[in-house]
Backbone as numpy.savetxt, mean C-alpha at the origin, in Angstrom:
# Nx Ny Nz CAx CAy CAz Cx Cy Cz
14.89 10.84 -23.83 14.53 10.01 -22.68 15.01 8.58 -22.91
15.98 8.23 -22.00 16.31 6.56 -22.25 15.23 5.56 -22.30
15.86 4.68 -22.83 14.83 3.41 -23.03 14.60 2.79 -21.14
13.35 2.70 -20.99 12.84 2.11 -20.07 12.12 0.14 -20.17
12.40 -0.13 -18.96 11.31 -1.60 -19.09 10.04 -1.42 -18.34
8.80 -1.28 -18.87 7.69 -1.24 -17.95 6.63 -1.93 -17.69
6.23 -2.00 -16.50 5.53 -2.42 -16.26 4.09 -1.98 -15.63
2.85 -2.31 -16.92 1.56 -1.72 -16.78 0.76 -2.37 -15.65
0.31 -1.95 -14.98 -0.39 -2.31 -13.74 -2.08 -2.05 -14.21
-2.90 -2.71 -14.72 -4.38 -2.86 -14.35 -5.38 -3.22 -13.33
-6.44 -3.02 -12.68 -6.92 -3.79 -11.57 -8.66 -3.20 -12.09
-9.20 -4.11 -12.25 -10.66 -3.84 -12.18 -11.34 -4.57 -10.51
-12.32 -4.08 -10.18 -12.64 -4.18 -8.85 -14.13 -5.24 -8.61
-14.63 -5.91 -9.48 -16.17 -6.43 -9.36 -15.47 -7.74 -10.23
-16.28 -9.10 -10.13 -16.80 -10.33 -10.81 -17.49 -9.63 -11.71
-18.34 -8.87 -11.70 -18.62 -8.58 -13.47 -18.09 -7.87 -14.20
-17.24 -6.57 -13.51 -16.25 -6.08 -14.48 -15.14 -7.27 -15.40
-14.70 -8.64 -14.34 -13.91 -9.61 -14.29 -14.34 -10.18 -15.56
-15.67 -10.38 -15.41 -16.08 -11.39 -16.71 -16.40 -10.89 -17.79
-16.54 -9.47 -17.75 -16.83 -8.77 -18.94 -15.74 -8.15 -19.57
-15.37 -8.11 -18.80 -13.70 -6.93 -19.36 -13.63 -5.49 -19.32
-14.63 -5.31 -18.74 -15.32 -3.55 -19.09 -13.86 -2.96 -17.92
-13.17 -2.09 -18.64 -12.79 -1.08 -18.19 -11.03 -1.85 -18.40
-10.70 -2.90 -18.30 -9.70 -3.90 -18.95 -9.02 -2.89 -19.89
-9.44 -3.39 -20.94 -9.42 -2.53 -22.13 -9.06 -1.27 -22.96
-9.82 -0.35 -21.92 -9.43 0.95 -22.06 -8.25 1.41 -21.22
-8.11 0.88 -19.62 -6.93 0.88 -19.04 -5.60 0.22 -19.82
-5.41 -0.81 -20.23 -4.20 -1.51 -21.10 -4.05 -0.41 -22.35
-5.07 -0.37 -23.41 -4.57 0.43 -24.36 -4.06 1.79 -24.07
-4.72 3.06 -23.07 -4.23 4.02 -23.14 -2.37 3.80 -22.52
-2.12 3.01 -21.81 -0.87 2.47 -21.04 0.15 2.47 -22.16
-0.35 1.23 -22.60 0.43 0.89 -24.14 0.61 1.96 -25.14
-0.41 2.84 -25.56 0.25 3.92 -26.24 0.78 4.81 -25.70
0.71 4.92 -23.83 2.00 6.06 -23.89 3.49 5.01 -23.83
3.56 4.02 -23.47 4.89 3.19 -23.34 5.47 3.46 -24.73
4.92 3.03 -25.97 5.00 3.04 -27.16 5.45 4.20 -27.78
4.64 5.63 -27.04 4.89 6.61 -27.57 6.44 7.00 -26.66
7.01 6.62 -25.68 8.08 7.02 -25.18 9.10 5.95 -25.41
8.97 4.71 -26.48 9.80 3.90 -26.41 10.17 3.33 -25.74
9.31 2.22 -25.21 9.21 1.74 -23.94 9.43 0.16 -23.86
10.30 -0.64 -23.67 9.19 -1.97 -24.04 7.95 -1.75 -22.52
7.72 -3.04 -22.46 6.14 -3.32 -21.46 6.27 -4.64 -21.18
5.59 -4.65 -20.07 4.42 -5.83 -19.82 3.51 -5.77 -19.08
2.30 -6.30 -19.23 0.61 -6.39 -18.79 0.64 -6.89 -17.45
0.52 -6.59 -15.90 0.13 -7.09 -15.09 -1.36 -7.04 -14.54
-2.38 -7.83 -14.49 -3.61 -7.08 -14.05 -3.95 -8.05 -12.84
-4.86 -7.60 -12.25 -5.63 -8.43 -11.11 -7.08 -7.84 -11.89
-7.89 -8.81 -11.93 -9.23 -9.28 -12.33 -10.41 -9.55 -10.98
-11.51 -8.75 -10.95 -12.50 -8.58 -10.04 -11.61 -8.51 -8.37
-10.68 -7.54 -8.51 -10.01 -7.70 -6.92 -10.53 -5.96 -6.18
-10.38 -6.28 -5.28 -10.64 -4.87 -4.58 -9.45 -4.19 -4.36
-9.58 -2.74 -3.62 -8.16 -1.54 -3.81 -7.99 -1.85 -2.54
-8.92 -2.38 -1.22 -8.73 -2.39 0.18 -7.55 -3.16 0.41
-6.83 -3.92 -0.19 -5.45 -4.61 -0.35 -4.22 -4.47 -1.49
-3.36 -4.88 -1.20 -2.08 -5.36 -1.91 -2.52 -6.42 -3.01
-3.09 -6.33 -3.74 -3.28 -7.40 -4.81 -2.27 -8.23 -5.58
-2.79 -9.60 -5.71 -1.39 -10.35 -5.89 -0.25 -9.51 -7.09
-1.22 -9.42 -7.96 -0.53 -8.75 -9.47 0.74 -7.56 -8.96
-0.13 -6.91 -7.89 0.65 -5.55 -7.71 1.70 -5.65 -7.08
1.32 -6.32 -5.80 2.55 -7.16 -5.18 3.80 -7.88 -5.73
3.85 -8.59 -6.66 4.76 -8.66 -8.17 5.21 -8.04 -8.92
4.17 -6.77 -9.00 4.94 -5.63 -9.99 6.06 -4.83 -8.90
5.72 -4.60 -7.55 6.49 -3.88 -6.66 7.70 -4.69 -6.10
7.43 -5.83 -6.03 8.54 -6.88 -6.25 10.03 -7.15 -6.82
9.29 -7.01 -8.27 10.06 -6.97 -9.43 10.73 -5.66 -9.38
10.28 -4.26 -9.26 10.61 -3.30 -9.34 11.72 -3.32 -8.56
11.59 -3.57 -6.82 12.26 -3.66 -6.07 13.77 -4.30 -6.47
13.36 -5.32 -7.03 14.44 -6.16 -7.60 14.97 -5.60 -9.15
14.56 -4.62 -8.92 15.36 -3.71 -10.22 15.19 -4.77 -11.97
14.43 -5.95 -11.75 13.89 -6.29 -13.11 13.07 -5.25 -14.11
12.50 -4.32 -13.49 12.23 -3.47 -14.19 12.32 -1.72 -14.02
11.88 -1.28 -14.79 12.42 0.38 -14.34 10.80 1.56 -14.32
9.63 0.98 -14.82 8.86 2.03 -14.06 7.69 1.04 -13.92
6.83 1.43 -13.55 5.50 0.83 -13.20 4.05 2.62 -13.58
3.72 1.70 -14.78 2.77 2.91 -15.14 1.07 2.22 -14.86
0.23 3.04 -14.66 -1.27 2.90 -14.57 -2.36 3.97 -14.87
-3.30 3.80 -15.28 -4.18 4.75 -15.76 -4.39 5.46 -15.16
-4.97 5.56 -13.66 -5.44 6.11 -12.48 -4.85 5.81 -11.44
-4.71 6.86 -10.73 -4.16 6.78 -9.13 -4.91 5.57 -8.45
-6.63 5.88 -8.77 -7.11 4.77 -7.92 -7.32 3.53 -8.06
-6.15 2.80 -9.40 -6.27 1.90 -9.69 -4.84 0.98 -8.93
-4.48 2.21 -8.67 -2.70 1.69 -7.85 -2.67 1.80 -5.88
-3.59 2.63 -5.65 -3.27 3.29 -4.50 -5.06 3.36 -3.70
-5.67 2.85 -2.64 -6.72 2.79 -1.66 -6.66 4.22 -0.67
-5.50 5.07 -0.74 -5.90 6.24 -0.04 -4.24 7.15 -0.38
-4.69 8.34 -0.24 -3.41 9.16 -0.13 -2.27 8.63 0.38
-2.07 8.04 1.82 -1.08 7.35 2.49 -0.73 6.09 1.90
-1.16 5.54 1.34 -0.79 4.66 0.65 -0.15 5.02 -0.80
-0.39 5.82 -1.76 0.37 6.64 -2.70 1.61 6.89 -2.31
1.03 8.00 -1.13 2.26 7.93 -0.30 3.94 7.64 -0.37
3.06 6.15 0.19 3.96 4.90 0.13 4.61 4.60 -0.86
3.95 4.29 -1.41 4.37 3.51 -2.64 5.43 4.95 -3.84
4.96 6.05 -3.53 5.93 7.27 -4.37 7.39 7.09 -3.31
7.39 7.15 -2.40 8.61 6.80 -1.69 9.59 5.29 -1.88
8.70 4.35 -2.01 9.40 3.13 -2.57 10.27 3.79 -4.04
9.50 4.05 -4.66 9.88 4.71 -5.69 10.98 5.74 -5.73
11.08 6.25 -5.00 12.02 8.03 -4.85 13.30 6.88 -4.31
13.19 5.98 -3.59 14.60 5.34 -2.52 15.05 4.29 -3.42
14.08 3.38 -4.14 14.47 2.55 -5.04 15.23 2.88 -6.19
14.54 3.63 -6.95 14.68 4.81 -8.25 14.21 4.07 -9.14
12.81 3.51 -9.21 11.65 3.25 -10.29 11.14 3.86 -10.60
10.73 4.54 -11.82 9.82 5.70 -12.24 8.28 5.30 -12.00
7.38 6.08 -11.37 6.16 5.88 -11.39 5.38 6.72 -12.64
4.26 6.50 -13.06 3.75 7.51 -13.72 1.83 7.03 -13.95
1.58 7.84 -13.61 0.28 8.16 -13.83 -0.66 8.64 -14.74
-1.34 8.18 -15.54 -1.68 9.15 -16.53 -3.06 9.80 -17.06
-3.99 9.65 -15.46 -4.80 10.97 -15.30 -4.70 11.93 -14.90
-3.48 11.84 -14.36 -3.10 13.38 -13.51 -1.40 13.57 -14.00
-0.83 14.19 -13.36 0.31 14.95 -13.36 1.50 14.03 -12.83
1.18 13.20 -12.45 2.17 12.55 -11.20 3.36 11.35 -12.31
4.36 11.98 -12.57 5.37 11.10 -13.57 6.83 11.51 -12.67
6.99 10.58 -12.53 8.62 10.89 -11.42 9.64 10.98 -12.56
9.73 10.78 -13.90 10.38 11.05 -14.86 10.60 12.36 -14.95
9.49 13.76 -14.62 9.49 14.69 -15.09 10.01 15.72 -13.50
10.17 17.21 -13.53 9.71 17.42 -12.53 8.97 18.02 -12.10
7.84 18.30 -13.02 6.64 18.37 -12.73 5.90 17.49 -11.80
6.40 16.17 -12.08 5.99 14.97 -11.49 6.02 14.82 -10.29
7.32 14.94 -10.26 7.95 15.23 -8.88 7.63 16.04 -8.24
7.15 17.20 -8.74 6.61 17.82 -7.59 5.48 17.64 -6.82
4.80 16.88 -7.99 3.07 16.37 -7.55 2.94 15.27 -6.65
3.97 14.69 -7.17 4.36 13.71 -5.78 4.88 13.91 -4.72
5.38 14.87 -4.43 5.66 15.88 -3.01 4.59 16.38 -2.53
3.73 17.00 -3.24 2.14 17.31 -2.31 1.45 16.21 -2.11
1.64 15.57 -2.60 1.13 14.19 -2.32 1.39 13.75 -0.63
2.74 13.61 -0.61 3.52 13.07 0.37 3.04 14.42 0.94
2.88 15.80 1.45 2.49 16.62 1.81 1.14 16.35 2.63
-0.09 16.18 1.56 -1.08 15.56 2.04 -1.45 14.43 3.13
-0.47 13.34 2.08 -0.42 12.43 3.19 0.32 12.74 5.10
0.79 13.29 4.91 1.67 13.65 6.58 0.23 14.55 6.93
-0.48 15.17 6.24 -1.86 15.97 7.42 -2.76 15.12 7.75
-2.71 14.57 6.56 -3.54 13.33 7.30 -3.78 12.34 8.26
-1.95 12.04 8.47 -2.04 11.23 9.28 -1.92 12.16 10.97
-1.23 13.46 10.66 -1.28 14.55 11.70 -2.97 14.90 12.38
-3.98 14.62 11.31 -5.11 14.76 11.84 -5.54 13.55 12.31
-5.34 12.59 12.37 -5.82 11.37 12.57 -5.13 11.06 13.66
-3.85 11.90 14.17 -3.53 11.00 15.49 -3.71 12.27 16.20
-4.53 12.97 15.61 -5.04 14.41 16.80 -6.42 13.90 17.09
-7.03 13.78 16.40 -8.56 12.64 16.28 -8.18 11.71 17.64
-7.34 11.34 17.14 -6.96 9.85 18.49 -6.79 10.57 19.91
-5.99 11.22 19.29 -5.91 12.02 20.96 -7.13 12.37 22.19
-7.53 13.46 21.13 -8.54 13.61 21.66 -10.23 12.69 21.88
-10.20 11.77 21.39 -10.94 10.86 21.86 -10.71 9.78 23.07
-9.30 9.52 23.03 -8.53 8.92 24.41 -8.78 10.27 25.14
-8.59 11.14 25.24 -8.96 12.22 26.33 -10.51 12.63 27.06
-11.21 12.24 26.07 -12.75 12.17 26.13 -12.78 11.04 26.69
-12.52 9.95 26.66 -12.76 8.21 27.09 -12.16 8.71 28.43
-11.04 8.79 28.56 -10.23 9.28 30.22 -11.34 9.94 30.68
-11.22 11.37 30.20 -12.70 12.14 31.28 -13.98 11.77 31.94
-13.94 10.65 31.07 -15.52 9.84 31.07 -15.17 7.94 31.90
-13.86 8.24 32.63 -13.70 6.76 33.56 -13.24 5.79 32.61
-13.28 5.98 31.33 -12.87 4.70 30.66 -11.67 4.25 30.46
-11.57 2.86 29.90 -9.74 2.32 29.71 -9.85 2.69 28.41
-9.00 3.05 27.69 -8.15 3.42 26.83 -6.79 2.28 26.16
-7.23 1.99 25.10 -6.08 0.77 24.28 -6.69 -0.28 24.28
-7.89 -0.59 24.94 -8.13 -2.11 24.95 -8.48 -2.67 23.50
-8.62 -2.03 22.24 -9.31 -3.03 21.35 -7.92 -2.40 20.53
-7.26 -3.87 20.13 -6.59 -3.37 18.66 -6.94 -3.30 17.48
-6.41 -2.19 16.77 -6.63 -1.99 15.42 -5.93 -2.98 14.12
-5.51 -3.91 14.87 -5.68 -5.08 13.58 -6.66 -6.32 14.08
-6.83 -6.49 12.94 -8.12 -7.82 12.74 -7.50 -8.88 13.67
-8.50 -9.38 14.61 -8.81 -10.40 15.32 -7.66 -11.76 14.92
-8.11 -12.17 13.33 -7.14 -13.38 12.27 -5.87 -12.82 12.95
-5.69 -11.80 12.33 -3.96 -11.47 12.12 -3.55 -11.64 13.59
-4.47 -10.61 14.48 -3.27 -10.72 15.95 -3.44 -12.00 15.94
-4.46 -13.06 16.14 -4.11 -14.59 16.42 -2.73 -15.30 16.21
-2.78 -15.06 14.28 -1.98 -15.31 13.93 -0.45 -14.70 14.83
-0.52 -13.39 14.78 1.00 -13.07 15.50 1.28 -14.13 16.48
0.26 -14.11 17.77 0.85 -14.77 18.75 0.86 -15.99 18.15
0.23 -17.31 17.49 0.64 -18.21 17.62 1.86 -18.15 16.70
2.51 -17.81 16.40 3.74 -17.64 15.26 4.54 -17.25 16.61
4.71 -16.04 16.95 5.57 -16.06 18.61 5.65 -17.10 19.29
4.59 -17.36 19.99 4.56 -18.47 20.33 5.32 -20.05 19.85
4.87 -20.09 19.15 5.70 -21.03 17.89 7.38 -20.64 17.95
7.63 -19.49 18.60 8.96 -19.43 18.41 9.69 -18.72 17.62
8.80 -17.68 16.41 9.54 -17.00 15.47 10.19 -15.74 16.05
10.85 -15.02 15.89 11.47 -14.16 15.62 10.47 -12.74 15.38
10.24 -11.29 16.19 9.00 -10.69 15.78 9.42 -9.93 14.10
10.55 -10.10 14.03 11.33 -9.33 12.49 10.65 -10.50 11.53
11.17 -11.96 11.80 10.45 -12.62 10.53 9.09 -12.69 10.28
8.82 -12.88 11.40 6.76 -12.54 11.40 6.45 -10.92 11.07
6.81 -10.00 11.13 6.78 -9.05 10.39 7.50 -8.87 8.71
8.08 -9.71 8.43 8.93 -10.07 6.91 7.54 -10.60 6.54
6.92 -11.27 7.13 5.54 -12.56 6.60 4.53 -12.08 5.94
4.56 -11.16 7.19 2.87 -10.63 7.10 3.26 -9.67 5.93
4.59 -8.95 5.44 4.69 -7.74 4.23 4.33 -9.04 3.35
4.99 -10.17 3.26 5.30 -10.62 1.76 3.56 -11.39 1.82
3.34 -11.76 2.61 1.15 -11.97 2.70 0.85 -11.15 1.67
1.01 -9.62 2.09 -0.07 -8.92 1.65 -1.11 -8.22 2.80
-0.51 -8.33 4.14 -1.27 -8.16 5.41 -0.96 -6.55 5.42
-2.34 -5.94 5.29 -2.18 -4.51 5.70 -1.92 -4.31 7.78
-1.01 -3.06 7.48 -1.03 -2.56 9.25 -1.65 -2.22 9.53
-1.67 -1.68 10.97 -2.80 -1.07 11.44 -3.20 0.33 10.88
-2.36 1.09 10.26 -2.17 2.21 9.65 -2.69 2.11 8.18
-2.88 0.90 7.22 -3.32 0.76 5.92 -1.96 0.75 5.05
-1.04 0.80 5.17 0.55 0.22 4.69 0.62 -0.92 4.85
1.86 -1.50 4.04 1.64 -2.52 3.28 3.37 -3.22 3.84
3.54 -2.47 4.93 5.14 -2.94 5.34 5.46 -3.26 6.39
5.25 -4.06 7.48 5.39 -4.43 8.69 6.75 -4.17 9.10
6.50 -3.53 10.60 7.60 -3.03 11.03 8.17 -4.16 12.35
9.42 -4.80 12.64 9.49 -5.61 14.04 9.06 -4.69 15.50
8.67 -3.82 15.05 8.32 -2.99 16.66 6.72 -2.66 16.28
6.58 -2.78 15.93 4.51 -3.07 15.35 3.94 -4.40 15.57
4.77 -5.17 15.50 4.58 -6.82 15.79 4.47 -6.60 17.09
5.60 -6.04 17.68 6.32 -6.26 19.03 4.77 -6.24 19.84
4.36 -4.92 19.70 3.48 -4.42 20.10 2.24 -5.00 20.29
1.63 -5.53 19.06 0.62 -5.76 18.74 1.21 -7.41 19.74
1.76 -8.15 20.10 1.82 -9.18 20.83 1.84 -8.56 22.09
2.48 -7.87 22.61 2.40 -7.58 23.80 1.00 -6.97 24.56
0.26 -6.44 23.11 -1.24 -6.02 23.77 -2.36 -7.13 23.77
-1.73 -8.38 22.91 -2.97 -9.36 22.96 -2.23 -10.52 23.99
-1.24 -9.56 24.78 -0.84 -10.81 25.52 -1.29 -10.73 27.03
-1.97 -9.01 26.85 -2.60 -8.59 28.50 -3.79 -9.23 28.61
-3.95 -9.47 29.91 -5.00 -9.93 30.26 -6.31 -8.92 30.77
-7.63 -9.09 30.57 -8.69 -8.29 31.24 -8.07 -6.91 32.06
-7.93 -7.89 33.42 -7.50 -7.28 34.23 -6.21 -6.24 34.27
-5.11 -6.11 33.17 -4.44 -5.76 32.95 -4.78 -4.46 32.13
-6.02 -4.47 31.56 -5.71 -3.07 30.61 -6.53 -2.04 31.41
């Protein structure tokens, strides 16, 4: 196996895990002895008392860097120390598969080095597509229930109040909906979907629905 550069990803989730170190520790060392054991060099990225409901700065840097081919895998103890839901794994195994950064995991099976790995990361990506197949059948049929029952349908968007603000006054302001979608990825602004990548036709959108009025929806 060639020599790799990696990069260990930690994240503990509480102010007292933060100040204590509890769980720090055991995540970095088991990391370090598999890097070590595959001849690896390393380096330590962690985020300290942050939550999984976001892009954390640390991680955001490690996917960064990756991107920018400074380094060649990004390893972590647990799935749920990298990833807030299947679709988001997802994600991030596909950055991976198009980039060609090795991911690897090392409570479970999931090493894109191997192809074992690879395959686990295909049910993965498997999973994730039912999910989102059930979730916009969910949608469906609740817009169909709301219709039956006289109601409007679309009026509340599914991003936070801040952010659409933010869109329009940035439109407004004159930007471009591609660079205000460049913004909100390099923020850290999740979509409406829980991805971490803003699309210029998701912007588009999301302005054009906070741009109707009452009477309009």
């Amino acid at each position: 196996m060639s020599a790799k550069h990696c990069l260990i990803y930690v994240r503990v989730s509480t102010e007292e895990q933060a100040a204590s170190g509890l769980g720090v520790e055991a995540q970095t060392a088991q990391a370090v002895a598999e890097c070590e054991r595959r001849g690896w060099t390393y380096e330590v990225l962690a985020d300290l008392g942050a939550s999984g409901k976001h892009v954390n700065p640390n991680l955001r840097r490690a996917l960064d860097m990756l991107d920018a081919h400074q380094a060649d895998a990004l390893m972590v103890a647990k799935l749920d120390r990298l990833a807030r839901s299947v679709r988001h794994a997802a994600a991030i195994i596909d950055d991976a598969t198009r980039t060609g950064w090795a991911l690897v995991v090392l409570d479970n099976a999931l090493d894109l080095t191997t192809p074992g790995g690879r395959a686990m990361a295909q049910m993965l990506a498997t999973f994730a597509e039912y999910e989102r197949e059930m979730i916009s059948s969910r949608t469906k049929e609740a817009l169909a229930a709301r219709k039956a029952r006289g109601l409007h349908n679309g009026r509340k968007s599914a991003i936070p109040a801040g952010v659409l603000r933010r869109i329009v006054l940035d439109r407004d302001a004159g930007r471009s909906f591609d660079s205000i979608a460049r913004t909100l990825t390099a923020d850290g602004v999740l979509t409406p979907t829980g991805l971490d990548t803003w699309h210029e036709s998701t912007v588009r959108r999301a302005y054009a629905s906070a741009a109707r009025t009452p009477q309009e929806a």
